[in-house]
VEXVO-889999 format. One line per field, with one value per atom (N, C-alpha, C, O): residue number from 1; residue in one letter; x, y, z. Coordinates in Angstrom, 1 decimal, always signed. Example, Ala and Ser with C-alpha at 12.3 -4.5 7.8 and 13.67 -1.06 7.14 Angstrom:
BEGIN
resi = (1	1	1	1	2	2	2	2)
resn = (a	a	a	a	s	s	s	s)
px = (+13.2	+12.3	+13.2	+14.2	+12.8	+13.7	+12.9	+13.4)
py = (-5.7	-4.5	-3.3	-3.3	-2.2	-1.1	+0.0	+1.1)
pz = (+7.8	+7.8	+7.8	+8.5	+7.1	+7.1	+7.9	+8.0)
//
This chain:
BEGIN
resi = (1	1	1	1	2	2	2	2	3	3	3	3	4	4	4	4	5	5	5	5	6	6	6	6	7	7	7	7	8	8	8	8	9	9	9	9	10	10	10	10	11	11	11	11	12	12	12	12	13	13	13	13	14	14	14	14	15	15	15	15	16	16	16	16	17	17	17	17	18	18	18	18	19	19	19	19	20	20	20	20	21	21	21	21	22	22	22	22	23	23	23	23	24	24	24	24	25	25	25	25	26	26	26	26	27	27	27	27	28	28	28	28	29	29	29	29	30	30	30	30	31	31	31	31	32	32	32	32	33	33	33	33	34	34	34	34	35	35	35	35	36	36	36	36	37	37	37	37	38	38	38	38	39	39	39	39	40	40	40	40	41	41	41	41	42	42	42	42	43	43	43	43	44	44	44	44	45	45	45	45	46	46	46	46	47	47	47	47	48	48	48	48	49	49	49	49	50	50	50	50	51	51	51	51	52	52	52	52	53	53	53	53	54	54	54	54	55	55	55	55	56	56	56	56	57	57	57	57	58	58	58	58	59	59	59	59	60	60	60	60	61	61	61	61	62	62	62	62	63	63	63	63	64	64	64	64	65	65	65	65	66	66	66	66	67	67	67	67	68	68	68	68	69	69	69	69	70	70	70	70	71	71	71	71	72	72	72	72	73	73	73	73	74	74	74	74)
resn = (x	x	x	x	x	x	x	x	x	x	x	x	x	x	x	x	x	x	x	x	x	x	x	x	x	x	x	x	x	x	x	x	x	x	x	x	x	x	x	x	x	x	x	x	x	x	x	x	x	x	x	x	x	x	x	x	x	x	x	x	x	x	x	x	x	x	x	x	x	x	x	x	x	x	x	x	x	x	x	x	x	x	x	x	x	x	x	x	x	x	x	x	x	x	x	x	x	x	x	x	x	x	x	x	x	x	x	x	x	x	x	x	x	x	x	x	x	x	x	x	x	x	x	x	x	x	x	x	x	x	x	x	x	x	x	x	x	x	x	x	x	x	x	x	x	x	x	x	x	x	x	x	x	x	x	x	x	x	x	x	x	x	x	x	x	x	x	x	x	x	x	x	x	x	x	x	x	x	x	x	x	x	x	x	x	x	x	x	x	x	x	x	x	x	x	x	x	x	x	x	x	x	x	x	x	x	x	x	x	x	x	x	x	x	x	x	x	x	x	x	x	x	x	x	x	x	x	x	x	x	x	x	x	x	x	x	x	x	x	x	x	x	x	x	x	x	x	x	x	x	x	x	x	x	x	x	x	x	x	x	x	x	x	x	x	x	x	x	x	x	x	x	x	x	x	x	x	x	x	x	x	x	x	x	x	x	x	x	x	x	x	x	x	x	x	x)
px = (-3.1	-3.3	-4.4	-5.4	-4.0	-5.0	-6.5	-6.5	-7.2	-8.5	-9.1	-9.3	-9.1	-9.5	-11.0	-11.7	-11.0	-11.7	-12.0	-11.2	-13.9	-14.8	-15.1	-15.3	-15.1	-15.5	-16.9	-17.4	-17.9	-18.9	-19.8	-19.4	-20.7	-21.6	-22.2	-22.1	-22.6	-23.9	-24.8	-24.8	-25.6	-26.5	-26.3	-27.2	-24.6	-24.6	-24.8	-24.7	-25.4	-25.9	-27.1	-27.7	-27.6	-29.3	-29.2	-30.3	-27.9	-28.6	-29.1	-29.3	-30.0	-31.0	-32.6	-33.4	-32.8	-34.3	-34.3	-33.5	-35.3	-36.0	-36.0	-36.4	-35.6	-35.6	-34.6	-34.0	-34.3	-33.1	-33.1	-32.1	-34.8	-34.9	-34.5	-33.4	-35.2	-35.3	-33.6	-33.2	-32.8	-31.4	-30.7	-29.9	-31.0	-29.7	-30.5	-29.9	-31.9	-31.9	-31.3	-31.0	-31.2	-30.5	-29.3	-28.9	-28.1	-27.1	-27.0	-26.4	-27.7	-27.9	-27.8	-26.8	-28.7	-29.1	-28.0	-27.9	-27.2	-26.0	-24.6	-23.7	-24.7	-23.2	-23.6	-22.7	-24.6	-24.8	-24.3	-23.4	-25.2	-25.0	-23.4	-22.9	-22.8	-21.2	-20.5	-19.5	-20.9	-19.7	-19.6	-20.3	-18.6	-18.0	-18.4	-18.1	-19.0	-19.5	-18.8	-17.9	-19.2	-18.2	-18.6	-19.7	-17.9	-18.6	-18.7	-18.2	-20.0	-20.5	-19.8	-19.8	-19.0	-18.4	-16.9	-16.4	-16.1	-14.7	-14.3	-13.2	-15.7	-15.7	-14.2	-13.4	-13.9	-13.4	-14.2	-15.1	-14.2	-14.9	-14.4	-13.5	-15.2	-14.8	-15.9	-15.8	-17.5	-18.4	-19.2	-19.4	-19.4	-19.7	-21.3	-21.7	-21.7	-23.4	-23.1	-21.9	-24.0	-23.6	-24.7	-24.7	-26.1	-27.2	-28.3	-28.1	-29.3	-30.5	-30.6	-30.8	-30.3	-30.2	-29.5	-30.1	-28.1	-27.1	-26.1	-25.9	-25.3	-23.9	-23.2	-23.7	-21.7	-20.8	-19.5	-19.3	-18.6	-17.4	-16.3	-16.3	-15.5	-14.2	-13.4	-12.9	-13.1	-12.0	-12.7	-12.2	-13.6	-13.9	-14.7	-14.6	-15.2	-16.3	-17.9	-18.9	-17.4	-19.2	-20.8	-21.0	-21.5	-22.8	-23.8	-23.9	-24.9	-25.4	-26.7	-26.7	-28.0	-29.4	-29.2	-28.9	-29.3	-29.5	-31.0	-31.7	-31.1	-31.3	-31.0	-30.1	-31.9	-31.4	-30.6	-30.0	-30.3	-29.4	-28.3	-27.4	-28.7	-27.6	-27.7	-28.8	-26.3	-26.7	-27.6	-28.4	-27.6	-28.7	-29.1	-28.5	-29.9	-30.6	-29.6	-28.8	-29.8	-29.0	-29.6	-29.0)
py = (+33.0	+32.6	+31.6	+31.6	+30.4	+28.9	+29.5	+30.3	+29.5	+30.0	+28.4	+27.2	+29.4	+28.9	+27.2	+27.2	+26.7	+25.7	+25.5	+25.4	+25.4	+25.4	+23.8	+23.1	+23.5	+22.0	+22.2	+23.2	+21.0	+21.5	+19.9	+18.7	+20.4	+19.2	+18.3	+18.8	+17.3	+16.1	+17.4	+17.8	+18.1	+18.6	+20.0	+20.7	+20.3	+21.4	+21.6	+22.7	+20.1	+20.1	+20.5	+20.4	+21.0	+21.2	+22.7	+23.3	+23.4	+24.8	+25.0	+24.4	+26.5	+27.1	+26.4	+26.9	+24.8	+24.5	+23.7	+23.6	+23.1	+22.5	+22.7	+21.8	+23.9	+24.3	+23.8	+22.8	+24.5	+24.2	+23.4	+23.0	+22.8	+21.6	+20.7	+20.3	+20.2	+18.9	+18.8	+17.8	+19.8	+20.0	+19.3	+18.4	+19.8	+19.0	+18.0	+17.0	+17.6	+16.0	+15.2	+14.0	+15.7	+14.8	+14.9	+13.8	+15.5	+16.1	+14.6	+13.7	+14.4	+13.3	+12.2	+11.4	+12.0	+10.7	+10.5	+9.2	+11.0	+10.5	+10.5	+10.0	+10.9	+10.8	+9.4	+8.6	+9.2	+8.3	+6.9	+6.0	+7.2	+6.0	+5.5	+4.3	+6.8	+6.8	+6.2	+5.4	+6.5	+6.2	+4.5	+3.9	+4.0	+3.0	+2.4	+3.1	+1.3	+0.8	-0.6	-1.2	-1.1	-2.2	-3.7	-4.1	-4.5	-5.7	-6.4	-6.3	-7.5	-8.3	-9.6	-10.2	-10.2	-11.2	-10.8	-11.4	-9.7	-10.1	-8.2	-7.7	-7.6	-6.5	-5.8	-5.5	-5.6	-4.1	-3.1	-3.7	-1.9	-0.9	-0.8	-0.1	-1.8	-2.0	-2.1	-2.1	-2.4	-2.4	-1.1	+0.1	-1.8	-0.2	-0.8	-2.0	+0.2	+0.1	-0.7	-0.9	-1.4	-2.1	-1.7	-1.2	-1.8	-1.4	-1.2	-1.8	-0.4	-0.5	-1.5	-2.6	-1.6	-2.6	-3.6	-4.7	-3.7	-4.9	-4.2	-3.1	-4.8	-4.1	-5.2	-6.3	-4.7	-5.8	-5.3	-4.1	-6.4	-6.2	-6.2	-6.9	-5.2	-5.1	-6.1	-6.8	-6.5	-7.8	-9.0	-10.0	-8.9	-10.7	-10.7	-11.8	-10.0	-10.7	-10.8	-11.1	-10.2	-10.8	-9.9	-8.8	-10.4	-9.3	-10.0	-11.3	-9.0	-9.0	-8.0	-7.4	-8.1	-7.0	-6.2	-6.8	-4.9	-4.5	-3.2	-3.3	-2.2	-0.7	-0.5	-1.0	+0.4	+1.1	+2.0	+2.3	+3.0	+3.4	+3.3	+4.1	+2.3	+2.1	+0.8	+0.3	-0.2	-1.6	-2.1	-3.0	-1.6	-2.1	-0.6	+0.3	-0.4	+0.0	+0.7	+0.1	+1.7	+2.5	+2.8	+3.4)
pz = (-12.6	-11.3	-11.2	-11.9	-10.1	-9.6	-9.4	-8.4	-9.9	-9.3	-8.0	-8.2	-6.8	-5.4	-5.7	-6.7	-5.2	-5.4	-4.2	-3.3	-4.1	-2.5	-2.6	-3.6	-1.3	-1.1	-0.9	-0.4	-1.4	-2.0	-1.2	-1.2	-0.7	+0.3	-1.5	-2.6	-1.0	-2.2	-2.6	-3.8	-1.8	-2.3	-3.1	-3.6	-3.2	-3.9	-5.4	-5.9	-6.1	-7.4	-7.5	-8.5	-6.6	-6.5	-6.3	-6.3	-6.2	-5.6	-5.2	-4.1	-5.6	-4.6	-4.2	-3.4	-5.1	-5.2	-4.1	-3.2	-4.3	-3.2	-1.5	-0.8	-1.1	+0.0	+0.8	+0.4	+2.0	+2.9	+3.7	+4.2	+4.0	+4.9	+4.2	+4.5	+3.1	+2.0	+1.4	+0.9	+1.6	+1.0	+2.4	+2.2	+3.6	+5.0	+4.7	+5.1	+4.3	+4.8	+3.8	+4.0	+2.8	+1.3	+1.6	+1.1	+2.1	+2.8	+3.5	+3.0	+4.9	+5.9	+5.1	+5.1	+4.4	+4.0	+2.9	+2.8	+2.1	+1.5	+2.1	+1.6	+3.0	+4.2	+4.7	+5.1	+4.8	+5.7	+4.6	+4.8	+3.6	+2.8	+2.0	+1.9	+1.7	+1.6	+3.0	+3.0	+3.9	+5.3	+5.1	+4.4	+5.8	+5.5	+7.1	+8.0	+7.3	+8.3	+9.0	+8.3	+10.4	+11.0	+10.5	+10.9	+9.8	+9.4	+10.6	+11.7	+9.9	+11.4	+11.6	+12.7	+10.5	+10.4	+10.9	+11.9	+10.1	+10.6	+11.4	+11.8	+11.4	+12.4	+12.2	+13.1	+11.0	+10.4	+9.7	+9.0	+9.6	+9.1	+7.7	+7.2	+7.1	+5.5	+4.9	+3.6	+5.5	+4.8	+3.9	+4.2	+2.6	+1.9	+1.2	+1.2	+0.9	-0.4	-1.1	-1.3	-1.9	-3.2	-3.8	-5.0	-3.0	-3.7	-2.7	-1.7	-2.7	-1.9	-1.3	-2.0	+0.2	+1.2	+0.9	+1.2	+0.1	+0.1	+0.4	-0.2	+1.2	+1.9	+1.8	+1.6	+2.1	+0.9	+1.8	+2.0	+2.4	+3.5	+2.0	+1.0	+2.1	+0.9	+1.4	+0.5	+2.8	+2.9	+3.1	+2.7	+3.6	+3.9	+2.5	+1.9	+1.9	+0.9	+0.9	+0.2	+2.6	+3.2	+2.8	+3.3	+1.8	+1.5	+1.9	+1.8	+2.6	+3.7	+3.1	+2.0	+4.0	+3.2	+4.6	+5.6	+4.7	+5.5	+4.9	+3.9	+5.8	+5.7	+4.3	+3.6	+3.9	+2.4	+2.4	+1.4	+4.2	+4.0	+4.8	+4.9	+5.3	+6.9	+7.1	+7.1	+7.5	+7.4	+8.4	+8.1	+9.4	+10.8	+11.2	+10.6	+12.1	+12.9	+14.0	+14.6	+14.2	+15.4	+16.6	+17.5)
//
């Protein structure tokens, strides 16, 4: 028999250490940086990370410096 398989947050490689606060904010701060954001040029939600504050549109091509983890400011 399949043994069951749990969906598992970024921070579930860390286990039990560094505390439960420091674990949802690492939690935050990598959702954030994975989500796929609205480009400013051709304004589809196709922009992704490329690197610490460079964001990069998958259809127009367009790379841009923003936030280290979010392209602009909310």
């Amino acid at each position: 028999m399949a043994r069951k398989r749990r969906d598992v947050n970024p921070a579930g490689g860390l286990g039990a250490r560094y505390g439960s606060t420091v674990r949802k904010r690492w939690v935050e701060t990598i959702l954030s940086v994975r989500e796929s954001y609205d480009c400013p040029r051709c304004e589809t939600r196709n922009v992704r990370r490329v690197a610490a504050g460079i964001w990069m549109c998958r259809r127009c091509g367009y790379k841009f410096a923003g936030q280290a983890y979010t392209p602009s400011a909310r």
